[in-house]
PDB file of N, CA, C and O in Angstrom, chain B, residues numbered from 101:
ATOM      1  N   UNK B 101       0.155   6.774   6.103  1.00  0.00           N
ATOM      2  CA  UNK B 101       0.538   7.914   5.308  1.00  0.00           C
ATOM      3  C   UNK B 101       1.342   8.911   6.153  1.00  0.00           C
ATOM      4  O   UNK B 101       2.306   9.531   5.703  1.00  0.00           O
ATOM      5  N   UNK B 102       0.808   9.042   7.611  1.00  0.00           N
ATOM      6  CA  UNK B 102       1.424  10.010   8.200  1.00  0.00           C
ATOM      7  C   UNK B 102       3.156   9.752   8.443  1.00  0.00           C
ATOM      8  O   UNK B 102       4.048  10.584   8.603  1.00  0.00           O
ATOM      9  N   UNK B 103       3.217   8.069   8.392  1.00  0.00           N
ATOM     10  CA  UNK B 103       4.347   8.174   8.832  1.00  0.00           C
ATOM     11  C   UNK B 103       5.565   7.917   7.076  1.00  0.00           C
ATOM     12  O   UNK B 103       6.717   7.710   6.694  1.00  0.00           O
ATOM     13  N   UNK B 104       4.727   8.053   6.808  1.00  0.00           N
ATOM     14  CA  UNK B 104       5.702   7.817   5.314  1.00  0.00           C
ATOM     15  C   UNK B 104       6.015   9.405   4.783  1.00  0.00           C
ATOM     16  O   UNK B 104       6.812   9.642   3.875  1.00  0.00           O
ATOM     17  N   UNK B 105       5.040  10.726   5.705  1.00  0.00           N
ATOM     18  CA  UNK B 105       4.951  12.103   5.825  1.00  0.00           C
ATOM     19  C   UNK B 105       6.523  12.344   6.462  1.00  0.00           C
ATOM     20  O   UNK B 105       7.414  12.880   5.803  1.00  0.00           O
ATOM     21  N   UNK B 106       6.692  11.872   7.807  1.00  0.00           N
ATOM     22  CA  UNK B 106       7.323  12.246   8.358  1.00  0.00           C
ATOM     23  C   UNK B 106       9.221  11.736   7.963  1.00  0.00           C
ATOM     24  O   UNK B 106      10.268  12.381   8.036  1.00  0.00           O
ATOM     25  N   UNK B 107       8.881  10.155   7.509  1.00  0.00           N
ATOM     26  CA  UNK B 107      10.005   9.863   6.781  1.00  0.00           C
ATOM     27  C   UNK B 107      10.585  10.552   5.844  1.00  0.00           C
ATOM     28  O   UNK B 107      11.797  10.451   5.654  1.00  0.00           O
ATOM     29  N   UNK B 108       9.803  11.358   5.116  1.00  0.00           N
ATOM     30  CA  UNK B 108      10.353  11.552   3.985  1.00  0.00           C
ATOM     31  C   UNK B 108      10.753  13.527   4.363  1.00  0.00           C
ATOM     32  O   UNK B 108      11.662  14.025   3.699  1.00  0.00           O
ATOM     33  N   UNK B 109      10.379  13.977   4.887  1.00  0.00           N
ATOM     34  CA  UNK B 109      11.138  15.180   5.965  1.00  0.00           C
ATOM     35  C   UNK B 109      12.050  15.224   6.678  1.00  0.00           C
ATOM     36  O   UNK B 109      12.679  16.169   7.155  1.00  0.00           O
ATOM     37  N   UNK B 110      12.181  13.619   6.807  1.00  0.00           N
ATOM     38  CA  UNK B 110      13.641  13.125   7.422  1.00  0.00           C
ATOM     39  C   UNK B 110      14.899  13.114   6.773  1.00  0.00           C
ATOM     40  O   UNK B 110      16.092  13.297   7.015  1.00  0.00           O
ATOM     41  N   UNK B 111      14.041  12.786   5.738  1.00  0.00           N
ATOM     42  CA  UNK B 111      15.149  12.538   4.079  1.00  0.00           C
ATOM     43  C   UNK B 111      15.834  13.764   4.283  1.00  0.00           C
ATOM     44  O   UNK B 111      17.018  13.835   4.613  1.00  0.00           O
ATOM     45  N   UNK B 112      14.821  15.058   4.015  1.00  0.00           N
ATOM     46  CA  UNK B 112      14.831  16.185   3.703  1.00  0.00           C
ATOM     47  C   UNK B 112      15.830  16.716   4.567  1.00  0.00           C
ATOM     48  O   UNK B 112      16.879  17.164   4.104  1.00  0.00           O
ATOM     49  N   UNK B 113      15.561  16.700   5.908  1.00  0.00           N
ATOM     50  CA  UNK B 113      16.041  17.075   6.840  1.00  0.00           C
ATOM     51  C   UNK B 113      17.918  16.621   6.587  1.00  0.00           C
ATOM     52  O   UNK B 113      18.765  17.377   6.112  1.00  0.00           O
ATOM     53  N   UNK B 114      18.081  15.571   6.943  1.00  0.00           N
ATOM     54  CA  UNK B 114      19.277  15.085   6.493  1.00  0.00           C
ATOM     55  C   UNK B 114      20.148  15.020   5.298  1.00  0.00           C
ATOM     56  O   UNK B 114      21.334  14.692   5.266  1.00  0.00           O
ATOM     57  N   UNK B 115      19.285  15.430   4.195  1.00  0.00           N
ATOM     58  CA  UNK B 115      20.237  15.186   2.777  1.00  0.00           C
ATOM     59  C   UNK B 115      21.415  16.292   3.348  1.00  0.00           C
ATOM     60  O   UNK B 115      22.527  15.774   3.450  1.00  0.00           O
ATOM     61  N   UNK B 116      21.354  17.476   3.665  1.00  0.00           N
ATOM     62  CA  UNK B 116      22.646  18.442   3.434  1.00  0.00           C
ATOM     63  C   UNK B 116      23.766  17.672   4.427  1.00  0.00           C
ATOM     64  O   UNK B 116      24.986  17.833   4.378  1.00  0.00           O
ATOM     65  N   UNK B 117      23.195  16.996   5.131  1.00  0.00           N
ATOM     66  CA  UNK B 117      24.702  16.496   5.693  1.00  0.00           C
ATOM     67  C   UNK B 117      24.963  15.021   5.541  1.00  0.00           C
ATOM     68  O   UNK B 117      26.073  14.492   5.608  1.00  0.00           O
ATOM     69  N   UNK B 118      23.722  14.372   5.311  1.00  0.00           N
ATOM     70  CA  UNK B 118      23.929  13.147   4.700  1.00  0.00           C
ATOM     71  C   UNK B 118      24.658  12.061   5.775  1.00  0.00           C
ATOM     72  O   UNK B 118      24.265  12.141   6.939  1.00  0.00           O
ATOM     73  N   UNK B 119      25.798  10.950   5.432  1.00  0.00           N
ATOM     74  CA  UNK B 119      25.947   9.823   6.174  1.00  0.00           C
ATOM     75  C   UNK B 119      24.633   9.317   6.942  1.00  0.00           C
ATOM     76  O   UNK B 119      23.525   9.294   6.407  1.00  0.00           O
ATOM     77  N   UNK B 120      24.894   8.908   8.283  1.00  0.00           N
ATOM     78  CA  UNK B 120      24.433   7.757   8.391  1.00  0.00           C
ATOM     79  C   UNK B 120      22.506   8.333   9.024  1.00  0.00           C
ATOM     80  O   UNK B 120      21.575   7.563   9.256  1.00  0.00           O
ATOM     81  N   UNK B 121      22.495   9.790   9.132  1.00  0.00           N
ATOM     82  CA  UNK B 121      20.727  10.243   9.264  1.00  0.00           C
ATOM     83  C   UNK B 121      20.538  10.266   8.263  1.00  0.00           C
ATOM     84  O   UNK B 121      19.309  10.328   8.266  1.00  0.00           O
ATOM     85  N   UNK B 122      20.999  10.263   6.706  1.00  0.00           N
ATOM     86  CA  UNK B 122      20.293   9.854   5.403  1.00  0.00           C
ATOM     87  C   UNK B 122      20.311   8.780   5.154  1.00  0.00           C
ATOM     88  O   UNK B 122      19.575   8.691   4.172  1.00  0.00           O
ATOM     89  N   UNK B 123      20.874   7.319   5.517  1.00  0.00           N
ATOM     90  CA  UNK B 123      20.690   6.464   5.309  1.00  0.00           C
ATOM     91  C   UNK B 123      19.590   5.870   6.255  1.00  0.00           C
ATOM     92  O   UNK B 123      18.749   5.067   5.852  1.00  0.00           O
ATOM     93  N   UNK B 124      19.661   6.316   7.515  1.00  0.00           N
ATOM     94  CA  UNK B 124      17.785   5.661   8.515  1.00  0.00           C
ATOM     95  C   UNK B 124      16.929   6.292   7.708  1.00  0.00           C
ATOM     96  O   UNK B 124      16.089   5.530   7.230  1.00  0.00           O
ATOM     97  N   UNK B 125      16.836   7.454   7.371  1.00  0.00           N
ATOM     98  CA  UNK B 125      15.902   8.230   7.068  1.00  0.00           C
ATOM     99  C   UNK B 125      15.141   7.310   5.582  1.00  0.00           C
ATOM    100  O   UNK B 125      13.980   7.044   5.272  1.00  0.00           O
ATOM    101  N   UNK B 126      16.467   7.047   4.960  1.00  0.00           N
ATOM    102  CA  UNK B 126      15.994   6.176   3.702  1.00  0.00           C
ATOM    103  C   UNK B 126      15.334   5.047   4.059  1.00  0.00           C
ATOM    104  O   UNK B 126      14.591   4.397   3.324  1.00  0.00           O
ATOM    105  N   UNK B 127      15.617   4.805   5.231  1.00  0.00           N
ATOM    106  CA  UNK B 127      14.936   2.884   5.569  1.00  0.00           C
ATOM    107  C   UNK B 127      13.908   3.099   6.187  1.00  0.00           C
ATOM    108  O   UNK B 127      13.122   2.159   6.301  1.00  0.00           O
ATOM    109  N   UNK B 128      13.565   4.440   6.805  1.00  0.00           N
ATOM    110  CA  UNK B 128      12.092   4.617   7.276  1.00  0.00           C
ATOM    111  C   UNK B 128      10.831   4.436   6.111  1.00  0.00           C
ATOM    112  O   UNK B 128       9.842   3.704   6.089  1.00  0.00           O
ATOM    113  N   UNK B 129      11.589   5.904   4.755  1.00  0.00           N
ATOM    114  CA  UNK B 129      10.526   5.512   3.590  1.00  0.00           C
ATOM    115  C   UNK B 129      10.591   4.443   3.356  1.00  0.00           C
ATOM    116  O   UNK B 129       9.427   4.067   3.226  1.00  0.00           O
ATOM    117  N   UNK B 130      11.369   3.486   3.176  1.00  0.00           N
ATOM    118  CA  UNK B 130      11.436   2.520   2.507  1.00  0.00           C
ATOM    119  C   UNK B 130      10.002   1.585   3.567  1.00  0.00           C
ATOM    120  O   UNK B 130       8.924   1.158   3.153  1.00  0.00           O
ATOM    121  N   UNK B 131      10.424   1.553   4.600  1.00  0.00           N
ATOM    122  CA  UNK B 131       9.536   0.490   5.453  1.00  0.00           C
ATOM    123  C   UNK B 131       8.245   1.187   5.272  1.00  0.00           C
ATOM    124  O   UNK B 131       7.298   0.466   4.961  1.00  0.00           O
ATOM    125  N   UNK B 132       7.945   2.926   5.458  1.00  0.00           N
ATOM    126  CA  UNK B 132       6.887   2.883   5.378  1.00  0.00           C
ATOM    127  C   UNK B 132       5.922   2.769   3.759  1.00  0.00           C
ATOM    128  O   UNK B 132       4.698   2.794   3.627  1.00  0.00           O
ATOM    129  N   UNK B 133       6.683   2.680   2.994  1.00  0.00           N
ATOM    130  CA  UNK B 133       6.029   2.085   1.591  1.00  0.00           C
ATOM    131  C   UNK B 133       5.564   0.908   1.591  1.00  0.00           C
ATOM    132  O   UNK B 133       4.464   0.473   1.250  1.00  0.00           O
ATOM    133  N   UNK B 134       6.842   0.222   2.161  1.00  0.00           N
ATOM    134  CA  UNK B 134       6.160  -1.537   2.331  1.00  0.00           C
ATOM    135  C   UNK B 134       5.358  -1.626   2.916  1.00  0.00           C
ATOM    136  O   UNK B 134       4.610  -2.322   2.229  1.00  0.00           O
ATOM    137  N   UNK B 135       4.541  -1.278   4.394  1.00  0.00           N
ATOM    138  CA  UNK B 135       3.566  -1.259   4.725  1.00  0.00           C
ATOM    139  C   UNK B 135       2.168  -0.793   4.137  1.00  0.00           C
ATOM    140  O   UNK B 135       1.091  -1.367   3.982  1.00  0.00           O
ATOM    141  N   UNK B 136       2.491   0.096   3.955  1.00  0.00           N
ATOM    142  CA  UNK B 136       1.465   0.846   2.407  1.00  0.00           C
ATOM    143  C   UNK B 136       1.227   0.083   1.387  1.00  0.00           C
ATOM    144  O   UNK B 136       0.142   0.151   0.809  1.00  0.00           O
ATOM    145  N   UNK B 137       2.359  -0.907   0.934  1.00  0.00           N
ATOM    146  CA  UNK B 137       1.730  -1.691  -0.396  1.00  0.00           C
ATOM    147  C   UNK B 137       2.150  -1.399  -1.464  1.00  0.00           C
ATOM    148  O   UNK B 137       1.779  -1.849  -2.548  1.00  0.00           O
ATOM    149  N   UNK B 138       3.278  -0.316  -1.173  1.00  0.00           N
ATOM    150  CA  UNK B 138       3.895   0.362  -2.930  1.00  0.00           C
ATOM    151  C   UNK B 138       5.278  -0.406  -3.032  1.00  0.00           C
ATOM    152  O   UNK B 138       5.898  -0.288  -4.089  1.00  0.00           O
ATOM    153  N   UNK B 139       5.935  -1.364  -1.778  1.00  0.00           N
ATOM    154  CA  UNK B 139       7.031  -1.863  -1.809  1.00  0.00           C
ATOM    155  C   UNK B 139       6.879  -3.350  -1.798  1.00  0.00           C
ATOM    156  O   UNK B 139       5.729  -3.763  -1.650  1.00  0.00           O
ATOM    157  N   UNK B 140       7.691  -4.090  -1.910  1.00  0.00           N
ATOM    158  CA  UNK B 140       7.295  -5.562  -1.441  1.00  0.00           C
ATOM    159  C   UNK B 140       6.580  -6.317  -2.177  1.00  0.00           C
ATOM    160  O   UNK B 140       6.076  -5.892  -3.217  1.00  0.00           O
ATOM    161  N   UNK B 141       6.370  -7.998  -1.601  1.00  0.00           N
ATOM    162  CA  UNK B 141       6.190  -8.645  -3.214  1.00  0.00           C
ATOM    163  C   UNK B 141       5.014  -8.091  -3.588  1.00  0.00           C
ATOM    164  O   UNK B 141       4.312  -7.345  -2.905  1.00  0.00           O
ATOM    165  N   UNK B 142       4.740  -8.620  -5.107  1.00  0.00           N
ATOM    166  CA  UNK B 142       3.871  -8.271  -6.147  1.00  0.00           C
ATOM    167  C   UNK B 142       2.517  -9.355  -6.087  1.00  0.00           C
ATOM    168  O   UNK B 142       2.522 -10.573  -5.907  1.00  0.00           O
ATOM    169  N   UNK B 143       1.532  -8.551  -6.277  1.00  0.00           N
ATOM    170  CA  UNK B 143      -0.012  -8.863  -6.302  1.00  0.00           C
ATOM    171  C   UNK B 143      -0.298  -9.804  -7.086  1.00  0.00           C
ATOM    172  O   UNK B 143      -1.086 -10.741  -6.961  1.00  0.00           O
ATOM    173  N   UNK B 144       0.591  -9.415  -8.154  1.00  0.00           N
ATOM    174  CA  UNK B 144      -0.258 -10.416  -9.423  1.00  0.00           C
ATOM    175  C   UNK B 144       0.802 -11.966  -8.948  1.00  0.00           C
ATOM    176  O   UNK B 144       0.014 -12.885  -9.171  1.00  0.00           O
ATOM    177  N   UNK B 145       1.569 -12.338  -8.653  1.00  0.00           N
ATOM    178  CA  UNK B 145       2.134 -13.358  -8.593  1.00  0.00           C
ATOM    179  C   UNK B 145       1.301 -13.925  -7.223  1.00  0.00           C
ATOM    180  O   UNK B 145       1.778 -15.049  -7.071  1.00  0.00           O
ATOM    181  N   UNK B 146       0.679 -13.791  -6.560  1.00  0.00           N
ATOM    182  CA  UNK B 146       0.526 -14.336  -4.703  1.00  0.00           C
ATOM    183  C   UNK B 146      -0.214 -15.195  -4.840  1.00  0.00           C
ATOM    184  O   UNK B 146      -0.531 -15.606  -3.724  1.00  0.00           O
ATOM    185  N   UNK B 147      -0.920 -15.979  -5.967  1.00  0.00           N
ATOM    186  CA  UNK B 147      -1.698 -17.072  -6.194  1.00  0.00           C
ATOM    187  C   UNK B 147      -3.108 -16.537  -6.334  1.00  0.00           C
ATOM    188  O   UNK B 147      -3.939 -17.120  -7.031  1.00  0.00           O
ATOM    189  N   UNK B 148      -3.381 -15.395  -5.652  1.00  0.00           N
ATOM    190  CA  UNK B 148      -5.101 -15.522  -5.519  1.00  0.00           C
ATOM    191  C   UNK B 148      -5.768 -15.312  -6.510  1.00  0.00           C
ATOM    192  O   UNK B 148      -5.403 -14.646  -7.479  1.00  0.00           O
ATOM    193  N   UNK B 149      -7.100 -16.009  -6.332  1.00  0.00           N
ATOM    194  CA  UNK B 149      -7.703 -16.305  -7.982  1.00  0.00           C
ATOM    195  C   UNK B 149      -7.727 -14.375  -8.516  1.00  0.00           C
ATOM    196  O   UNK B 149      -7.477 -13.391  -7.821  1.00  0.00           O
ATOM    197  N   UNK B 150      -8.053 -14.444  -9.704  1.00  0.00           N
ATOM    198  CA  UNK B 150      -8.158 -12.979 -10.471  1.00  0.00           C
ATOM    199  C   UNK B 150      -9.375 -12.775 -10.231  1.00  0.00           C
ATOM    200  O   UNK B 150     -10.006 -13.802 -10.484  1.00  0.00           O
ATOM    201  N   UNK B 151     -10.151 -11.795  -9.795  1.00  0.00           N
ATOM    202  CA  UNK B 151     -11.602 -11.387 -10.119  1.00  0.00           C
ATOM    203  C   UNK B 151     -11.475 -10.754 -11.008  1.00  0.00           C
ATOM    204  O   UNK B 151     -12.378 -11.130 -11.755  1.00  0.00           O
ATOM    205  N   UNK B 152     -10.889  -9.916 -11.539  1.00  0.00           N
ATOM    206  CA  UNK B 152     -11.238  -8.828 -12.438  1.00  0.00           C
ATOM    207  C   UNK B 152     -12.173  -9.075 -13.321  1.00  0.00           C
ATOM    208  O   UNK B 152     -12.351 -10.238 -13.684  1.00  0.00           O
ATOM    209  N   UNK B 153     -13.055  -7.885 -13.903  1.00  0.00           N
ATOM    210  CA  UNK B 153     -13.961  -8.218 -15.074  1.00  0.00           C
ATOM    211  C   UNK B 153     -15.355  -9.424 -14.421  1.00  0.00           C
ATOM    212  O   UNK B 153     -16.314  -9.705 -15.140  1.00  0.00           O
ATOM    213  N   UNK B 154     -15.228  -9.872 -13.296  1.00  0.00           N
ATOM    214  CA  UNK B 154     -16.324 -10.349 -12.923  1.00  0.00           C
ATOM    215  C   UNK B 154     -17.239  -9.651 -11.509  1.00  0.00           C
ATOM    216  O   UNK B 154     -16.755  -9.254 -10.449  1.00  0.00           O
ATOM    217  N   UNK B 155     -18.521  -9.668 -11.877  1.00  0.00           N
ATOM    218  CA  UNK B 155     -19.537  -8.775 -11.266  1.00  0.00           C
ATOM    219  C   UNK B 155     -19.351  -9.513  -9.683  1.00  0.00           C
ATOM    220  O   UNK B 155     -19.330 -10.724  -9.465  1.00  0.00           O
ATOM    221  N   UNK B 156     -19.230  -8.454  -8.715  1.00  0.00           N
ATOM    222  CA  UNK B 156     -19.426  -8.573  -7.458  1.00  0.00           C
ATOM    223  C   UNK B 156     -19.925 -10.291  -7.037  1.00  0.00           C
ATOM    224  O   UNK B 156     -19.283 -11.261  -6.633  1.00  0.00           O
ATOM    225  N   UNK B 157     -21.612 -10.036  -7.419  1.00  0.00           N
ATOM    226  CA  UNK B 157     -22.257 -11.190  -6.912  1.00  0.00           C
ATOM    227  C   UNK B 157     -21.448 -12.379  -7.560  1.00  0.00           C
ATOM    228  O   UNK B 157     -21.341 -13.299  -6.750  1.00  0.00           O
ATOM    229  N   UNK B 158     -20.951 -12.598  -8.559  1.00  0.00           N
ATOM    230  CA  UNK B 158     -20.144 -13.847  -9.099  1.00  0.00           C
ATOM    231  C   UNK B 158     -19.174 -14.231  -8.618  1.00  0.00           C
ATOM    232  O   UNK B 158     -18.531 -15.161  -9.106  1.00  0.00           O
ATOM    233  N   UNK B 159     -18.783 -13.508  -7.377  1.00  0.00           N
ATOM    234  CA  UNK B 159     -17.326 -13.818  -6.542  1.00  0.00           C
ATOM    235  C   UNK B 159     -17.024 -14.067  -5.193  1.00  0.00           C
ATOM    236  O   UNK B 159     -18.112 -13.738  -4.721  1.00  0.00           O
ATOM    237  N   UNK B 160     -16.321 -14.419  -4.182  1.00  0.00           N
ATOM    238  CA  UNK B 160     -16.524 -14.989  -2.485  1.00  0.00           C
ATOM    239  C   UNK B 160     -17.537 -13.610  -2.658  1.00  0.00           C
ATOM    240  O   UNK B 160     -18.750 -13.815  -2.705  1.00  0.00           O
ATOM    241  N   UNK B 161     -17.050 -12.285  -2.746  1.00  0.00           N
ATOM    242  CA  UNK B 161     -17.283 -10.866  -2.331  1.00  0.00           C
ATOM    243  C   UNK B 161     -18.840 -10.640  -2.034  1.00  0.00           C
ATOM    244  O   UNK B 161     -19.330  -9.622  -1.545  1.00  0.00           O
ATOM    245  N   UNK B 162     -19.581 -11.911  -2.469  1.00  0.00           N
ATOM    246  CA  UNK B 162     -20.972 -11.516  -3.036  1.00  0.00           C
ATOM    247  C   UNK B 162     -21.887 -10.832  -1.801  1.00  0.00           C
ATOM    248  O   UNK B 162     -22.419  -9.725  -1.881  1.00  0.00           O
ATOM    249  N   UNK B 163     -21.967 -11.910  -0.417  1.00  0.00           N
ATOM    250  CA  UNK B 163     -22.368 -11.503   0.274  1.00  0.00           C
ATOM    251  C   UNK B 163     -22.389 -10.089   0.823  1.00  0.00           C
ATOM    252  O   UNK B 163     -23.332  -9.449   1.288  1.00  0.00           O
ATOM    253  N   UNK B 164     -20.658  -9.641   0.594  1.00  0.00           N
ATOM    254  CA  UNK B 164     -20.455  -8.425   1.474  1.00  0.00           C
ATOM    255  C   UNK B 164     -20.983  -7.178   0.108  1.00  0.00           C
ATOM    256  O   UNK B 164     -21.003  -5.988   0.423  1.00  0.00           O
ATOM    257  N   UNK B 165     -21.256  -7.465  -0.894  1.00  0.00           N
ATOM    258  CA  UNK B 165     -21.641  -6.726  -2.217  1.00  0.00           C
ATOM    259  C   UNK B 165     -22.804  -6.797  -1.533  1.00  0.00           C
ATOM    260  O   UNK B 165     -22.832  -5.900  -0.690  1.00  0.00           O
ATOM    261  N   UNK B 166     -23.927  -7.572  -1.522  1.00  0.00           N
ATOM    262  CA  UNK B 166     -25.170  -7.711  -1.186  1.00  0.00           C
ATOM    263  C   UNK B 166     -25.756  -6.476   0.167  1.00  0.00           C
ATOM    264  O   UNK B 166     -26.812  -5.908   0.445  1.00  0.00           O
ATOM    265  N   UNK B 167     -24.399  -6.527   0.697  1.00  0.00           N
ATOM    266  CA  UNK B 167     -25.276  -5.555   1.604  1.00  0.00           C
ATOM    267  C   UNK B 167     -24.666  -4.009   1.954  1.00  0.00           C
ATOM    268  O   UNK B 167     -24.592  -3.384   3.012  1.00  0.00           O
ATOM    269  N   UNK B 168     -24.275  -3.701   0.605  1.00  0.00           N
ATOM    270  CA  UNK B 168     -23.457  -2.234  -0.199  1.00  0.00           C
ATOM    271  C   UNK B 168     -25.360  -1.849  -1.084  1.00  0.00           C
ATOM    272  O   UNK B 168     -26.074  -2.504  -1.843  1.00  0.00           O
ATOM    273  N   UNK B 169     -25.493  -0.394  -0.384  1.00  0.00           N
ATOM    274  CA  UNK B 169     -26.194   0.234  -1.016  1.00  0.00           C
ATOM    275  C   UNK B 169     -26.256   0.592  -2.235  1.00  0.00           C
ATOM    276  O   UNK B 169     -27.145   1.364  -2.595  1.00  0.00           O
ATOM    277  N   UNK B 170     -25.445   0.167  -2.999  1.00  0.00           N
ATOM    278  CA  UNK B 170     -24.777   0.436  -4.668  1.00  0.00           C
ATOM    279  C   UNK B 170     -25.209  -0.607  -4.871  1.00  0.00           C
ATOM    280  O   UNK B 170     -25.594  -0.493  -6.035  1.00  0.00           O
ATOM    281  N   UNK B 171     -25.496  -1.867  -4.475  1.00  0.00           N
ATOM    282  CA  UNK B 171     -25.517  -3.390  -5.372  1.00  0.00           C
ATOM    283  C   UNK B 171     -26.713  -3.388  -5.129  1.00  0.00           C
ATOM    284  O   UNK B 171     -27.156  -4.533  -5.034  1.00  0.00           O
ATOM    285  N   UNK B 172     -27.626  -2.409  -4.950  1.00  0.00           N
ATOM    286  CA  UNK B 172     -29.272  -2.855  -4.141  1.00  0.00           C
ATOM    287  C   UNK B 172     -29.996  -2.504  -5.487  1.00  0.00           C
ATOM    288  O   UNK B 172     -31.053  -3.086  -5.731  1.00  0.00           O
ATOM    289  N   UNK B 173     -29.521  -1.637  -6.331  1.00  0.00           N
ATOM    290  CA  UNK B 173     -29.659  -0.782  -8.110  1.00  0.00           C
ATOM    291  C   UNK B 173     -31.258  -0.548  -7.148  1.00  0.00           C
ATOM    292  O   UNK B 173     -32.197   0.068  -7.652  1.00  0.00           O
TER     293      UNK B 173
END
């Protein structure tokens, strides 16, 4: 986050004069989104099975559910 902070002050920094420190500045946000997970390929296509809608214990997850103070009810 911090550095997707600082990218985007870069933006800032550079829009009034623009060329080529607004264009790094753009490829910093850009990279630091992709790292973050808001850029780059998509979740639902990557093969892995869907859990959704199924309870913790019904999934690999179970074990690590099992020993979450929330799954103890």
């Amino acid at each position: 986050m911090s550095d997707l902070g600082r990218a985007r002050a870069a933006v800032k920094a550079a829009r009034p004069e623009g060329g080529p420190a607004l264009t790094k500045a753009r490829a910093e946000v850009d990279a630091a989104k992709v790292a973050l997970g808001e850029r780059g390929p998509v979740w639902w296509t990557d093969g892995a099975l869907d859990l959704n809608r199924h309870m913790a214990r019904n999934t690999p997850y179970a074990d690590w559910a099992a020993r979450r103070d929330w799954a103890k009810g």
